[in-house]
C-alpha positions as CSV (number, residue, x, y, z in Angstrom):
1,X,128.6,112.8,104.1
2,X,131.3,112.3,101.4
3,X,130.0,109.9,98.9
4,X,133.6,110.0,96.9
5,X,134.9,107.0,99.0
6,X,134.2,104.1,96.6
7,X,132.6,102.9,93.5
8,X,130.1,101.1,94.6
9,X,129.1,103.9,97.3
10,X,129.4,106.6,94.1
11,X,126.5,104.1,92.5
12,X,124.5,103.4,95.1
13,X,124.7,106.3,97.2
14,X,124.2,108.8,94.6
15,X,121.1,108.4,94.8
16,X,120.7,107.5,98.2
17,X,122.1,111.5,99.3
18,X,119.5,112.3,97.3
19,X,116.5,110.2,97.9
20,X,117.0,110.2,101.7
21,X,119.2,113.3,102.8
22,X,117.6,117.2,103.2
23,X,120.6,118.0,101.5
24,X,120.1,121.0,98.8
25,X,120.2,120.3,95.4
26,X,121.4,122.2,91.8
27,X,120.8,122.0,88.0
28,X,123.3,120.0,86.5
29,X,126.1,121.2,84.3
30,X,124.6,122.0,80.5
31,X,126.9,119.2,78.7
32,X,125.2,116.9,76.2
33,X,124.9,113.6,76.3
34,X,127.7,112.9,73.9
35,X,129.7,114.7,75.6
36,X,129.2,112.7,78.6
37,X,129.5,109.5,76.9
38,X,132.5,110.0,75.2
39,X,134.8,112.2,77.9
40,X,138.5,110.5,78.2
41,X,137.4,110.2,82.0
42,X,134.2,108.5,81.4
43,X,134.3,104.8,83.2
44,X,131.4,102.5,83.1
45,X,130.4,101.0,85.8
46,X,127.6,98.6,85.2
47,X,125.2,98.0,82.4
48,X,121.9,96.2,83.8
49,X,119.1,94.5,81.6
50,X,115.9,94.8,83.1
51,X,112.2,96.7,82.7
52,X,111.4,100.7,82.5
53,X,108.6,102.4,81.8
54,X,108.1,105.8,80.2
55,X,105.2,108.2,81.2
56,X,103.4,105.3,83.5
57,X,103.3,103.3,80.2
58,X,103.7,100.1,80.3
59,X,107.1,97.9,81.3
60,X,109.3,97.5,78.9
61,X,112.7,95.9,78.3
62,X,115.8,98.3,79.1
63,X,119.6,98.2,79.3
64,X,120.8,101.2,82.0
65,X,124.3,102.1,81.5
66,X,125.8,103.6,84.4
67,X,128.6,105.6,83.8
68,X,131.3,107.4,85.7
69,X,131.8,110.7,84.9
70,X,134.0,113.1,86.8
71,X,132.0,114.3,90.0
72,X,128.7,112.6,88.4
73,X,127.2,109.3,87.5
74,X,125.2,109.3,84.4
75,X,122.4,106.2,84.2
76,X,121.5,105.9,80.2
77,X,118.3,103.8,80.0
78,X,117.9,102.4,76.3
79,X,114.0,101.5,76.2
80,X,113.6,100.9,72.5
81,X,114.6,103.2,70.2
82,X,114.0,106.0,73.4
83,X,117.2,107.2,75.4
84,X,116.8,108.6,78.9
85,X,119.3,110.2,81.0
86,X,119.4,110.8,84.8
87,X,122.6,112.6,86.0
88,X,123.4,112.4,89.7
89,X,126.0,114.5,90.7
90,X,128.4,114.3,94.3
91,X,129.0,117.8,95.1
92,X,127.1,119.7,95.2
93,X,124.1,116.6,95.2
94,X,121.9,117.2,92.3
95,X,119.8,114.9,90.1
96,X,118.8,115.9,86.8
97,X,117.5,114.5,83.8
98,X,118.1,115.3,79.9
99,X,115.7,117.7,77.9
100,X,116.4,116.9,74.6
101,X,114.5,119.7,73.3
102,X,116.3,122.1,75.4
103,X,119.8,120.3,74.7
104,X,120.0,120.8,78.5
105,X,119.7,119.1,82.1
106,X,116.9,120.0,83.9
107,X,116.7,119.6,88.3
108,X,114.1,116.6,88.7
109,X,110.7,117.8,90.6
110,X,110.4,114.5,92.4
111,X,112.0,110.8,93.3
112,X,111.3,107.6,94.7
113,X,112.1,104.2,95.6
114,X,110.3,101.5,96.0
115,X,112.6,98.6,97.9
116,X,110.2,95.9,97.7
117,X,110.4,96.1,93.9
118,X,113.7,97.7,93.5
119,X,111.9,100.6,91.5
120,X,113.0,104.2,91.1
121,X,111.1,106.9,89.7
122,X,111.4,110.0,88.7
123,X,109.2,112.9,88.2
124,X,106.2,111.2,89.6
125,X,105.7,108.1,87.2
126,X,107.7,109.8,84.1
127,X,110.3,107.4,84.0
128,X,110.4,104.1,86.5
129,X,113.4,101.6,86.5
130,X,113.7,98.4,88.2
131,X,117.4,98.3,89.5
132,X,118.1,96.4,92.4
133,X,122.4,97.0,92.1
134,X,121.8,100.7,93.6
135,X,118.8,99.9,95.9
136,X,120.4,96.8,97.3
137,X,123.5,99.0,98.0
138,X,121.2,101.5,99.3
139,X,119.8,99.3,101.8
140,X,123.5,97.7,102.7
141,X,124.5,101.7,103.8
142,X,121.8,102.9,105.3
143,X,120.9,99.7,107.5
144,X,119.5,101.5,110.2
145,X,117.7,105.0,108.7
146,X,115.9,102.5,106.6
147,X,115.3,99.7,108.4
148,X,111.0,98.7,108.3
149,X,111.0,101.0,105.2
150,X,109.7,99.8,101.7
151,X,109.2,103.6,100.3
152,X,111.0,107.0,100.0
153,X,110.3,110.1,98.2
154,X,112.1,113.4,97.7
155,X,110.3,116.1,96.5
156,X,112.6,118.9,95.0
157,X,112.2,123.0,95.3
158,X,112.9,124.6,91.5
159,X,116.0,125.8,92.7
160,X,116.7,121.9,93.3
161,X,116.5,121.7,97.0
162,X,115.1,119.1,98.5
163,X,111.6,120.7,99.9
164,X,110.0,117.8,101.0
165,X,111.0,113.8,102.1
166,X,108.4,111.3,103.0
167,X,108.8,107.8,104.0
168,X,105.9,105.0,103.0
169,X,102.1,106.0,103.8
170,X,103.2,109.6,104.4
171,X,104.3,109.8,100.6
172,X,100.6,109.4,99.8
173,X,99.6,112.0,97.1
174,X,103.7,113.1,96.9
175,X,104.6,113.5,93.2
């Protein structure tokens, strides 16, 4: 599958490879977040207000920031004073998520998404984001693998390959 054919397929199916592909996943590249911000080739490509949650806490207000960044798209959620970073990147597919104690990015253990409420989360419940411009364009690409489907989960290997994907009641007790 390339996923380098369009804008709007870099957004949405960033995390549609990844969600709903056994494709094999990496760590991403160890570049801080201002780094990733502020590169000459950085192009935004969306900011979004809408709800997060940290740590199954409770929704708050966010802006996500999605930004294009060479072969990756970086989502920077502002909940608050708190800054949280996913990194999906095309080839090879990865998603990762900052570690500011580490100064690194670290291979996500899990994801899912929730059409019905346009939710994604990651690692279990530690971060969940309502954004419906990737999930609706999600849905608009993969019409038929997804049709009758409300959830799907990826479970990642520490190496970052995909180990395990579930669709609805069969992601039961997936984290």
């Amino acid at each position: 599958m390339q996923l380098r054919n369009s804008t709007a397929q870099r957004v949405g199916l960033g995390v549609a490879s990844a969600l709903l592909c056994a494709t094999g996943l990496c760590a991403g590249l160890n570049a801080p977040p201002a780094e990733a911000q502020t590169k000459a080739s950085s192009e935004t490509l969306y900011k979004l207000k809408t709800t997060c949650s940290i740590k199954r806490g409770p929704a708050q207000d966010c802006v996500i920031e999605a930004v294009n960044e060479g072969d990756a798209t970086i989502y920077r959620h502002t909940i608050g004073k708190t800054v949280e970073l996913i990194r999906i990147t095309d080839s090879p597919v990865s998603m990762s998520r900052w570690d500011a104690a580490t100064n690194s990015w670290v291979v996500l253990r899990s994801a899912g998404a929730r059409f019905s409420t346009n939710t994604i989360c990651f690692n279990d419940r530690d971060l969940c984001v309502v954004n419906p411009n990737y999930l609706n364009s999600v849905r608009e690409e993969k019409v038929d693998a997804l049709a009758g489907r409300d959830l799907v989960g990826v479970k990642f290997s520490r190496d970052g390959r995909v180990s395990l994907t579930c669709y609805d009641e069969a992601c039961e007790g997936v984290n």
